[in-house]
C-alpha positions as CSV (number, residue, x, y, z in Angstrom):
1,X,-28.3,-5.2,4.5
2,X,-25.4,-7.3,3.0
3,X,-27.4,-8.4,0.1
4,X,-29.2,-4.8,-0.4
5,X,-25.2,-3.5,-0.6
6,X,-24.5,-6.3,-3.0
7,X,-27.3,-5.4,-5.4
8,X,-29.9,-7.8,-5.1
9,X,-32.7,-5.4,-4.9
10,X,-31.6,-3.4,-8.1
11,X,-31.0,-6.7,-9.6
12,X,-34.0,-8.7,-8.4
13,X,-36.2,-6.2,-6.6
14,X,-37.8,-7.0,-3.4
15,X,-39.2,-9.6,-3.8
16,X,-35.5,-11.6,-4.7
17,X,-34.5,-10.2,-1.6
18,X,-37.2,-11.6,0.2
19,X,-37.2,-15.1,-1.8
20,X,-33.5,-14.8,-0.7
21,X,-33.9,-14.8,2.5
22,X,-37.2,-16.8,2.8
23,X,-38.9,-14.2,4.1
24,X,-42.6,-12.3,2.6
25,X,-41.8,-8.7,1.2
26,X,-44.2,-7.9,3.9
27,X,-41.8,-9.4,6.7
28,X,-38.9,-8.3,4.9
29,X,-40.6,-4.4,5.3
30,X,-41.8,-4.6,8.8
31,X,-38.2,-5.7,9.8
32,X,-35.9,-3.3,8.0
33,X,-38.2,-0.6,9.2
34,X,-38.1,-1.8,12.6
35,X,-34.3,-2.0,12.7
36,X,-32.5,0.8,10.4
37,X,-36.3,3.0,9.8
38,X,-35.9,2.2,6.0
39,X,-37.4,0.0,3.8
40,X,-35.3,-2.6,1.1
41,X,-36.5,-0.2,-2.0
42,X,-35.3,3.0,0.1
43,X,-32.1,1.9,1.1
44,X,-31.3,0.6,-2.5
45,X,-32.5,4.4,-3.2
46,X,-30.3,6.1,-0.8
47,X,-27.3,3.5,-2.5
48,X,-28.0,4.7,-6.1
49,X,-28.5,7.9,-4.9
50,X,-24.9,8.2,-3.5
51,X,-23.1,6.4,-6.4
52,X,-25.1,9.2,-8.7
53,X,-24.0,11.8,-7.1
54,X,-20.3,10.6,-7.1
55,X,-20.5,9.9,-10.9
56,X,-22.5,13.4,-11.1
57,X,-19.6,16.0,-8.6
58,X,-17.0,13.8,-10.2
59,X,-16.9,13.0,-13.8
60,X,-17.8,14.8,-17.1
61,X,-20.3,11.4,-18.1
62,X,-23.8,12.0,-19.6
63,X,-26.4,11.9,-17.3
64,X,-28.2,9.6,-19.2
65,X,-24.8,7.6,-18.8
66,X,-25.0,8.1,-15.2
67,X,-28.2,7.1,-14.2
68,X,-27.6,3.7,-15.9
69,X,-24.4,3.6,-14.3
70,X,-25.6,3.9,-11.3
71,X,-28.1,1.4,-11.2
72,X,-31.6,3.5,-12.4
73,X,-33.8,1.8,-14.3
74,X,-34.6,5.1,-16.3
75,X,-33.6,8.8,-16.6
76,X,-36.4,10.2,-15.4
77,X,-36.5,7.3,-12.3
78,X,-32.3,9.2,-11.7
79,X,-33.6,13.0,-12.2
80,X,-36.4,12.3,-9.2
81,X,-34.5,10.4,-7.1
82,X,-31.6,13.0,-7.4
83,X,-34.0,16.3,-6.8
84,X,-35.6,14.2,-3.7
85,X,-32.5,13.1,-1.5
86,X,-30.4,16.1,-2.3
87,X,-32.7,19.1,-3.2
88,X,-31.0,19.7,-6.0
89,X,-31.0,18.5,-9.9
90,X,-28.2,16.4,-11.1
91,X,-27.0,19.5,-13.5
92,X,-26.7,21.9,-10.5
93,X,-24.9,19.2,-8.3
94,X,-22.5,19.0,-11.5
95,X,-21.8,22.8,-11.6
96,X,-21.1,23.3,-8.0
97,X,-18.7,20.6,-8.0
98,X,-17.1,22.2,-11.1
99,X,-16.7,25.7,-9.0
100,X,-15.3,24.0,-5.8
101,X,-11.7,24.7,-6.1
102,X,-8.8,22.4,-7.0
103,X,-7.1,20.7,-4.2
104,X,-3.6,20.9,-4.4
105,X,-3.4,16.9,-3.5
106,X,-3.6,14.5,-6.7
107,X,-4.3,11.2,-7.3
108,X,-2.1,8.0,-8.4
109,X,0.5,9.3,-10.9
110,X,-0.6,6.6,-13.2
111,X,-4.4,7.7,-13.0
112,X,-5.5,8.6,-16.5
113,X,-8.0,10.6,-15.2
114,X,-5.6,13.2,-13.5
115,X,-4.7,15.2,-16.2
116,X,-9.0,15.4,-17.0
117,X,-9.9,19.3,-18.0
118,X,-12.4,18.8,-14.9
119,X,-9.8,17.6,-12.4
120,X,-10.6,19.0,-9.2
121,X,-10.5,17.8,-5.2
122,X,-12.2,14.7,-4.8
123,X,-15.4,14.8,-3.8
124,X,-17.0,13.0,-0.7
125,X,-14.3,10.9,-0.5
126,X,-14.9,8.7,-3.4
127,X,-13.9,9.9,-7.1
128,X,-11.5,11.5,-9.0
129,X,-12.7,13.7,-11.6
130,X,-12.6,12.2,-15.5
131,X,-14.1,11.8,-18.2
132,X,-17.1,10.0,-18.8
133,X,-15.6,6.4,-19.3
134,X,-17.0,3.4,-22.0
135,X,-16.0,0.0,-21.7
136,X,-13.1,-1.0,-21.2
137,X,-11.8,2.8,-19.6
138,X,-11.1,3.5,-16.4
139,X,-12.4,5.1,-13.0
140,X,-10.2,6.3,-10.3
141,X,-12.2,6.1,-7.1
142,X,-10.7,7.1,-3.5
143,X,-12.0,4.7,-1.2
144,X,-11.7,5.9,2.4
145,X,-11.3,4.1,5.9
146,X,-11.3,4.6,9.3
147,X,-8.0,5.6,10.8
148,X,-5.9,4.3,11.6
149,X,-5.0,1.4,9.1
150,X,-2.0,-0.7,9.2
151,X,-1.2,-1.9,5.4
152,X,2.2,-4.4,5.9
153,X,0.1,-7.3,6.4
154,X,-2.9,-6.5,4.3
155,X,-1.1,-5.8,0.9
156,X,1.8,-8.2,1.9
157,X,-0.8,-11.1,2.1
158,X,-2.7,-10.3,-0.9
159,X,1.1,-10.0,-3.0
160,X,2.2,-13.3,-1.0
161,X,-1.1,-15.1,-1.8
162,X,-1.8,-13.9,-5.4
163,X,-2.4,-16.4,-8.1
164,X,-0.8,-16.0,-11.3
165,X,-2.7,-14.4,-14.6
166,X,-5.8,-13.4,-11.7
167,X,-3.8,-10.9,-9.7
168,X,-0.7,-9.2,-9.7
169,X,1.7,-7.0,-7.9
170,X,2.6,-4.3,-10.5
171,X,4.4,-0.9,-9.9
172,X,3.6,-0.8,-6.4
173,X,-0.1,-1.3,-7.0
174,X,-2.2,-4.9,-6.1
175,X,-4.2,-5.4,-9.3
176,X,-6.9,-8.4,-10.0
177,X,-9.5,-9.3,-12.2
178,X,-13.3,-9.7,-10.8
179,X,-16.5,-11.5,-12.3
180,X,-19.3,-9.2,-11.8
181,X,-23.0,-9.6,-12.5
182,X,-22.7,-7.9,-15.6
183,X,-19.0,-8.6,-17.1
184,X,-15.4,-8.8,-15.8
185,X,-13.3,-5.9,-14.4
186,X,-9.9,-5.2,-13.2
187,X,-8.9,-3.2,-10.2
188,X,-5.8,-2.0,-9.3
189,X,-5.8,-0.8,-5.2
190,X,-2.5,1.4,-3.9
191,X,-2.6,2.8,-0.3
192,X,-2.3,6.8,0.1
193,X,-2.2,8.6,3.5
194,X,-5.8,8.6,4.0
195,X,-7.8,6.8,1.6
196,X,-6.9,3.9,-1.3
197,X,-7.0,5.0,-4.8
198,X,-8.6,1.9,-6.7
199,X,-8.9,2.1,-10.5
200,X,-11.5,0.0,-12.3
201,X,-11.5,-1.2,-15.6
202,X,-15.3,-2.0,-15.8
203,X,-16.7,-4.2,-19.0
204,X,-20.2,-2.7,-18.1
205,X,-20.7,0.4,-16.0
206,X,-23.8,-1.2,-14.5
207,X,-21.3,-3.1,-12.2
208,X,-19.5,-0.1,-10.5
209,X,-21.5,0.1,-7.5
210,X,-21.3,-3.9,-6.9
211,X,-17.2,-3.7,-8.1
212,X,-16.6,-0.7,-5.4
213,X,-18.5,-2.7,-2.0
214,X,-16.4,-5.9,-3.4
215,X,-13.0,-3.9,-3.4
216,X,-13.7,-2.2,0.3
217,X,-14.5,-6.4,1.4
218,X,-11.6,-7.6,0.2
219,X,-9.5,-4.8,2.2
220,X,-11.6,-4.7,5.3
221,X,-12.3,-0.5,4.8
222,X,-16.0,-1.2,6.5
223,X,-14.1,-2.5,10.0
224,X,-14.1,0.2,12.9
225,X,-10.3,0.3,14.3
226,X,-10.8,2.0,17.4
227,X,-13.8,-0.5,18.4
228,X,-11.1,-3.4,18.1
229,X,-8.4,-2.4,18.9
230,X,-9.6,-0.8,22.5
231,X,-11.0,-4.4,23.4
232,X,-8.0,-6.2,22.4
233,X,-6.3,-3.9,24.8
234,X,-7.7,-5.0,27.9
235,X,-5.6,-8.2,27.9
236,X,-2.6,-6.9,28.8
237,X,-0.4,-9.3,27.2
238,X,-2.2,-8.7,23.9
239,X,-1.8,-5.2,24.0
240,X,1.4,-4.3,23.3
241,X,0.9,-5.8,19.5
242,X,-1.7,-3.7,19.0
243,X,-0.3,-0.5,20.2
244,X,2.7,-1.2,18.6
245,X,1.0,-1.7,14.9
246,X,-2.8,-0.3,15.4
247,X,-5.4,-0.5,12.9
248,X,-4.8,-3.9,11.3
249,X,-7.7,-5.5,8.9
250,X,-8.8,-9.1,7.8
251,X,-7.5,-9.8,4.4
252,X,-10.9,-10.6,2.8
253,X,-11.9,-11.8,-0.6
254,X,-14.0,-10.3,-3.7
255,X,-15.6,-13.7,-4.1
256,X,-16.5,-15.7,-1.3
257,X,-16.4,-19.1,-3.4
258,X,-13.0,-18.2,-4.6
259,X,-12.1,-17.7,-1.0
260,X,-13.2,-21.3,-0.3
261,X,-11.6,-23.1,-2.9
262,X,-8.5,-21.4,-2.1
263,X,-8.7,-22.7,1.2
264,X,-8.8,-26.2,0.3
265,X,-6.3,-25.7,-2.4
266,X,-3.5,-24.7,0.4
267,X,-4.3,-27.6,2.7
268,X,-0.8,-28.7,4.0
269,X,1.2,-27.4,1.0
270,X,3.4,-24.5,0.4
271,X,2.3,-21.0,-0.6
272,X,3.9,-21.9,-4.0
273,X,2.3,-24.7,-5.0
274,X,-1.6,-23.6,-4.0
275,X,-0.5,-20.5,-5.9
276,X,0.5,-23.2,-8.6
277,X,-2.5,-25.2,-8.5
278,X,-4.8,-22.4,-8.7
279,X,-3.0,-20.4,-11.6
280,X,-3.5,-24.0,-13.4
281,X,-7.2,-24.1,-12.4
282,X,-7.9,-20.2,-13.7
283,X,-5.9,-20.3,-16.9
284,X,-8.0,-23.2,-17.9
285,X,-11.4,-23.1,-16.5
286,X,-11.5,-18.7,-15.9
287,X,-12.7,-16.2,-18.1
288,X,-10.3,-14.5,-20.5
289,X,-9.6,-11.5,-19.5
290,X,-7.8,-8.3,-22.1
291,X,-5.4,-6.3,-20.0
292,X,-3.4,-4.3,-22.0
293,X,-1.9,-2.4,-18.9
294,X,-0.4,-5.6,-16.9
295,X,-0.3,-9.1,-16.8
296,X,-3.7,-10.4,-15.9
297,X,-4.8,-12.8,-18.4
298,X,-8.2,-14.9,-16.3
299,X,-11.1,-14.4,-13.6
300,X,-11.1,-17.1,-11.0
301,X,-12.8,-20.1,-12.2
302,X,-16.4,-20.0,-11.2
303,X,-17.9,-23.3,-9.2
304,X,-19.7,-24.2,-11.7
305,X,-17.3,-24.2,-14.3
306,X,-15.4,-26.0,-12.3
307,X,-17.8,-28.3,-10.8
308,X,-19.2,-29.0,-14.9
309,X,-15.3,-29.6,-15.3
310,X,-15.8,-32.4,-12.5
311,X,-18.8,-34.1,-13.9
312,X,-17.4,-33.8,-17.7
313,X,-16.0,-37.5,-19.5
314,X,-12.6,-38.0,-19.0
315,X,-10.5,-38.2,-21.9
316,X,-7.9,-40.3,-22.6
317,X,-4.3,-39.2,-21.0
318,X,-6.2,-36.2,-19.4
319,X,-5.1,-34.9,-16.0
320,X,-7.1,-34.5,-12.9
321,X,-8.2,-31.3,-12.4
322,X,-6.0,-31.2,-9.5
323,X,-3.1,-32.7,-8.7
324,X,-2.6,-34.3,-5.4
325,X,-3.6,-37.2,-3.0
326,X,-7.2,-38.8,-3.7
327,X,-8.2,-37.9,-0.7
328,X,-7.5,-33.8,-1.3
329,X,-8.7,-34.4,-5.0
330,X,-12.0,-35.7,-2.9
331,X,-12.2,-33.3,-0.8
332,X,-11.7,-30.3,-3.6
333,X,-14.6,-32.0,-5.7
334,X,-16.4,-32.5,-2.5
335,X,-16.6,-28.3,-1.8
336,X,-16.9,-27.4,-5.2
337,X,-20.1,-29.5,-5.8
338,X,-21.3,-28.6,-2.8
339,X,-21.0,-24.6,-3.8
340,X,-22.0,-25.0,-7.6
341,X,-25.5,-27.1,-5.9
342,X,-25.9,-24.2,-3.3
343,X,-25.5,-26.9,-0.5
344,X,-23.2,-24.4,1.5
345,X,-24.1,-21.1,1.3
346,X,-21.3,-18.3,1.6
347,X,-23.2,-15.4,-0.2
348,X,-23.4,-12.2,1.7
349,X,-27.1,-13.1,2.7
350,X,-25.9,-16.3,4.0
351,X,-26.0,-17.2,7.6
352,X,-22.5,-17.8,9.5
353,X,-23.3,-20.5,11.7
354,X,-25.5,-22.6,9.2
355,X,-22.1,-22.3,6.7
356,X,-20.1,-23.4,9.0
357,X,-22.4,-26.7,9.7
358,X,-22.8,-27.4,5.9
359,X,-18.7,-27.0,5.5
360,X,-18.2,-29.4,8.4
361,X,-20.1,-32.0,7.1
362,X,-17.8,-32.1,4.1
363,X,-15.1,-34.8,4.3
364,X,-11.6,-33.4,4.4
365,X,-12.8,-29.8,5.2
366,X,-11.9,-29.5,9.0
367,X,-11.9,-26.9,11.9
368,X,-9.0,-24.9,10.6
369,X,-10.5,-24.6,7.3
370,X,-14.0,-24.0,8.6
371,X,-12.8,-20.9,10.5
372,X,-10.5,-19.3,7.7
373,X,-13.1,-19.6,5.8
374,X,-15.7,-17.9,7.9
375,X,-13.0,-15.1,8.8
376,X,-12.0,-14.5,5.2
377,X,-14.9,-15.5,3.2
378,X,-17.7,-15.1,5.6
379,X,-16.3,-11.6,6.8
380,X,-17.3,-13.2,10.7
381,X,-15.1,-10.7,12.9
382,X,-14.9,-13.0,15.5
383,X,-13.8,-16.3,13.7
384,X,-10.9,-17.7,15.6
385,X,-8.6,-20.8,14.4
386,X,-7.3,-22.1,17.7
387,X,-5.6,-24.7,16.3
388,X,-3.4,-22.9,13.5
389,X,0.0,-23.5,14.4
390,X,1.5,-20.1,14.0
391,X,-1.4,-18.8,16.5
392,X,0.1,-20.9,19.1
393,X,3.2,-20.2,18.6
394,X,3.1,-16.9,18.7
395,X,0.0,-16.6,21.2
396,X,3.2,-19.0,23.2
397,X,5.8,-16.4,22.9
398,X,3.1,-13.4,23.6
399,X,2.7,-15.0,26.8
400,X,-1.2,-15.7,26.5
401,X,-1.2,-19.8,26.5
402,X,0.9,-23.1,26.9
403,X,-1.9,-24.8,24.8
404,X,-4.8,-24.9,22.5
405,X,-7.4,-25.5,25.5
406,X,-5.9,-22.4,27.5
407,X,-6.1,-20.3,24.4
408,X,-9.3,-21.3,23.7
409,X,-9.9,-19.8,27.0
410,X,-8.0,-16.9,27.2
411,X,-9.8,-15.6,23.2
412,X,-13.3,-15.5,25.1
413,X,-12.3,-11.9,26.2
414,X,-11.2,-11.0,23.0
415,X,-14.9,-11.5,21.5
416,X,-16.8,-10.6,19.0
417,X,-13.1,-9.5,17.5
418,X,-11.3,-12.6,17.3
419,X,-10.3,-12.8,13.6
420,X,-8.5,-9.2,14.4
421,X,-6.7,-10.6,17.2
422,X,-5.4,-13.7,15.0
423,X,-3.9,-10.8,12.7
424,X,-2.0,-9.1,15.3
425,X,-0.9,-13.1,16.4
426,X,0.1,-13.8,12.9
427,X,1.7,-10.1,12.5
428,X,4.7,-11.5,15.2
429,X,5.4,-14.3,12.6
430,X,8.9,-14.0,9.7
431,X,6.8,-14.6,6.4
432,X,6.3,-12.7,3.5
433,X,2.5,-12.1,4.1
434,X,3.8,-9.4,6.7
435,X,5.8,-7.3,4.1
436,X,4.6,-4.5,2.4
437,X,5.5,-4.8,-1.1
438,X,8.4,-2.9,-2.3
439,X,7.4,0.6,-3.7
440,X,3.7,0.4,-1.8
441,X,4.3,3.4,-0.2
442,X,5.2,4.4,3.9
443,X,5.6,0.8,6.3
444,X,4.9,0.2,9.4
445,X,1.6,1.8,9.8
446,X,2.4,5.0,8.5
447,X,-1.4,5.1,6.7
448,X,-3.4,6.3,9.9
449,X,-3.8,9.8,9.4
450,X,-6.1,11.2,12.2
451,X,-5.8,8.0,14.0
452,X,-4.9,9.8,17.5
453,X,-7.2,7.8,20.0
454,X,-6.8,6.2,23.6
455,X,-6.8,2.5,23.7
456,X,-7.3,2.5,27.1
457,X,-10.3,0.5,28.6
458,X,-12.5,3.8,29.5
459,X,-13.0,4.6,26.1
460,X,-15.1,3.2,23.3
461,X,-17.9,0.7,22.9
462,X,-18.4,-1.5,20.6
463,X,-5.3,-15.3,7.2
464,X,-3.3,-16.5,6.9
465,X,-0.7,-17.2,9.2
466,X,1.0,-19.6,11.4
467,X,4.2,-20.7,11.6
468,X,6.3,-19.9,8.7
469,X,6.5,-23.5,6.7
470,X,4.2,-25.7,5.8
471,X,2.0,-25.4,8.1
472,X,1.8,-21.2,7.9
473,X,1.9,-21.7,4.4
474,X,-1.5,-23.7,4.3
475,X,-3.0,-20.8,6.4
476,X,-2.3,-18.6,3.7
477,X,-4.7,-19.5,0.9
């Protein structure tokens, strides 16, 4: 389902998927069918379907323009597809969403889309109306969440963490570049009271669908608040942290290789200097990047490119690629060779527990970077880095455990939501990662409209941090 979202079977078709996963398209089939009633080419449908249909209620583009955009191989392939799932062609969608009247709530004031002769409400919770964009313009897309969503320590760690020329904290807004399968992008994310308005700067419109699923990753949208938060609960020394501050997410990653790298980079140094080193490693080995509205100048460094930049000559009176101790400088080219060769695995088709193995047998790479990486890279809602400093420290003061072993212990109840409950651990902790960045919008939690549900234990089913330092401030890459 992960790689279907990502694009792999409007990229590759079915049978990519199913080389992907080393499965027959056959198997691949009966499984899906078995498990959601859908096959891989139907759910990819239903995918292009929706993103049609957002780009149809809530833009003035060409419908030729959309179908492309959305990820149709032709128009006729878009004008089937759209009669079929919604009854309706794409013109009458268009003109029903053009008589739906105007909501008197806007968008971002900087949206360049909000003054668009077809500004209207926004539609299914995604789009803002515009103009058909080319390269190089820009969509404003509302992306919603489930209440209730607590945005101190998700924007204040992506503005703590950010690396210099790849993302930026500008005007209240967090704004980065991306490598997508078709060309770079920018996006620039701002929390509202019930959604977050992202605007993207797309190269090729091809990648909207595949920019959109990467900027609801990075900020945890897809995680079900109530689910958590009502099983953190049960331990009653947990639970006032999460009733005081409900909803928090995992700061994620657009690019799980990135994510990687950026752990190793901020082994045992300070949030400055992995900041430092990366910025270095972007503005030489990243994609340029044109970015007329901000300060964004590079994409993050691929593995390749950087792994190529490992293997190429050295020249006289060059530096390392990265500064440090052999034995980091090791370790770095260890991971980095390992990810360019596909000898770890951290795509979304990738299985957890088999990364985490092929991680571990890199030298340098240890427990606590294994599990940030699998919380933050991996997306695994129960990763758990026991021996993080600031964990203990704060699980100390919380009352939960004297030591690593009792903690160990005492996190089995919290499972399978383990990374959440290291955010509300980390959340106790003085450090800039749990600061909302001046002129973000409401603190404390204020973003949880409709969020008015019982934690109690009757009801439901279903990274940096540490202590602030050195040690916290290798947790936060």
């Amino acid at each position: 389902m992960r790689l279907i979202a990502d694009g792999v079977v409007d990229r590759d078709g079915v049978g990519g998927l199913a080389s992907r996963l080393s499965y027959s398209t056959r198997q691949i089939e009966r499984l899906l069918m078995a498990e959601v009633g859908a096959g891989p080419l139907g759910l990819a449908r239903a995918q292009r379907a929706q993103a049609a249909r957002v780009l149809i209620e809530t833009t003035a583009m060409p419908m030729a323009q959309v179908a492309f955009a959305a990820g149709f191989a032709s128009v006729r392939q878009f004008n089937d597809t759209v009669q079929a799932v919604f009854a309706v062609s794409a013109t009458e969608l268009r003109r029903k969403a053009v008589d739906r009247p105007t909501s008197h709530k806007a968008g971002p004031a900087a949206s360049p889309l909000a003054a668009s002769p077809l500004a209207a409400s926004p539609v299914a919770g995604h789009l803002v109306p515009g103009p058909g964009p080319g390269p190089g313009q820009t969509l404003t897309l509302r992306l919603p969440f489930r209440a209730p969503l607590c945005v101190d320590n998700l924007f204040g760690h992506l503005a703590a963490t950010a690396v210099p020329g790849v993302e930026e904290m500008r005007d209240g807004t967090y704004r980065r570049t991306l490598r997508l399968s078709h060309g770079v992008a920018i996006v620039a994310l701002r929390p509202a009271e019930d959604c977050i308005w992202a605007s993207l700067s797309l190269g090729d419109l091809r990648d909207l669908t595949s920019a959109v699923a990467r900027c609801r990753r990075l900020l945890d949208l897809d995680a079900d608040p109530q689910a958590t938060d009502q099983l953190l609960c049960e331990d009653p020394a947990l639970a006032p942290l999460v009733r005081s501050a409900p909803g928090r997410r995992v700061p994620r990653t657009v690019d799980e290789e990135e994510m990687a790298v950026r752990a190793v980079l901020g082994q045992q140094v300070s949030t400055a200097a992995a900041r430092t080193h990366a910025g270095r490693l972007a503005a030489t080995y990243g994609e340029p990047v044109d970015d007329p509205a901000g300060g964004l100048s590079r994409t993050f460094p691929s593995s390749i490119a950087l792994a190529e930049a490992l293997s190429a000559p050295a020249q006289p009176g060059m530096a390392p690629l990265l500064a440090g101790p052999r034995a980091r400088q090791a370790t770095f080219a260890g991971l980095v060779t390992a990810l360019a060769d596909g000898k770890v695995d951290l795509g979304p088709g990738g299985d957890w527990e088999e990364a985490r193995a092929q991680l571990g047998q890199l030298a340098g790479v240890g427990p606590w970077t294994v599990e940030i990486i699998a919380m933050r890279a991996l997306g695994d809602p129960d990763a758990f880095p026991v021996g993080d400093l600031g964990v203990r420290r704060a699980a100390l003061a919380a009352g939960l455990a004297k030591a690593s072993s009792h903690l160990a212990k005492r996190a089995e109840r919290w499972r399978p939501w383990r990374a959440y409950a290291t955010q509300y651990l980390w959340a106790t902790l003085d450090h800039p990662i749990n600061d909302l960045p001046s002129g973000m919008g409401p603190r404390k939690n204020q973003v949880q409209k409709g969020a008015s549900h019982d934690l109690s234990p009757r009801h439901h089913a279903y990274h940096h941090g540490g202590q602030p330092g050195r040690a916290l401030d290798a947790d936060l890459q």
